[in-house]
N, C-alpha and C positions, 0 to 999 in steps of 0.2 A: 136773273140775268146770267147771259153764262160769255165767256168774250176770250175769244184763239186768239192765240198768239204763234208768231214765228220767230223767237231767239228774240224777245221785246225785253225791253228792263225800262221800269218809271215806275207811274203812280196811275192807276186809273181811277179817278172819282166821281161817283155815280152823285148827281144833285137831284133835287126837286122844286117845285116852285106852284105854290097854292095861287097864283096870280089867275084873275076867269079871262084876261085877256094874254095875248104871244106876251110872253116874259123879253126885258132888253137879255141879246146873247153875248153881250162882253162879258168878260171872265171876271171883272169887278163888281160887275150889278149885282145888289143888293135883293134881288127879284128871287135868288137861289139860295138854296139853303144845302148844305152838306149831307148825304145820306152814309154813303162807306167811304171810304178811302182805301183802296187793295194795293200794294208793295208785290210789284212782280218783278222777281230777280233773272237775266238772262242765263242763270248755271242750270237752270232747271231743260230737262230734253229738248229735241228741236222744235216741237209742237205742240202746245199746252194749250188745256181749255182750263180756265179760273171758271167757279162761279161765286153766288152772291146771292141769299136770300134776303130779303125785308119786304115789311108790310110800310106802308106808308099813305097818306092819304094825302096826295098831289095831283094838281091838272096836268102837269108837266114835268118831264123825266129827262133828263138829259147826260152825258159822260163825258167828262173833260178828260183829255189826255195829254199826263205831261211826262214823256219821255226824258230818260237821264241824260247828260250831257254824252256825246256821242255812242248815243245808241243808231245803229242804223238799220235796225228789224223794225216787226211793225205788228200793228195791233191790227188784225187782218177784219174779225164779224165777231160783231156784237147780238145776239140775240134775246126779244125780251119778253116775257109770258105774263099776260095779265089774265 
C-alpha cells in the first residue's frame, strides 16, 4: 500500500477482516483485526508518499485514519496492489 500525504501528522492503520460477509465499519467492531500501524509525523517535506508491505490472508482491507489533534493537512490517495 503506499498512501501521500500533504504536511498530515496521526496514525494511519491498515485493518483486515477474515468476515465471507461486509464486516460492521464502526471503529469498535470486533469484525477487524490490526495489520500496521504507521506514525506519520508532519516535519517531514511538503509531500510524502509512506509505504507498507504485508502478506495477509483477509476478505477485507480497510485504513482507519486518526489524525493528531489539530492537524489540518490531509491524507490525500491511498493506493493498493494485490
Amino acid at each position: 500500500m503506499a498512501f501521500y500525504t500533504d504536511r498530515y501528522s496521526g496514525n494511519i492503520t491498515v485493518q483486515g477482516s477474515s468476515s465471507t460477509y461486509a464486516p460492521d465499519t464502526s471503529n469498535t467492531s470486533t469484525d477487524w483485526y490490526d495489520i500496521e500501524t504507521i506514525e506519520v509525523s508532519n516535519t517531514a517535506p511538503r509531500s510524502n508518499v509512506f509505504y507498507s508491505n504485508f502478506n495477509v490472508a483477509a476478505n477485507w482491507i480497510r485504513v482507519v485514519n486518526t489524525p493528531d489533534s489539530g492537524n489540518t493537512s490531509t491524507l490525500t490517495k491511498i493506493l493498493l496492489r494485490n
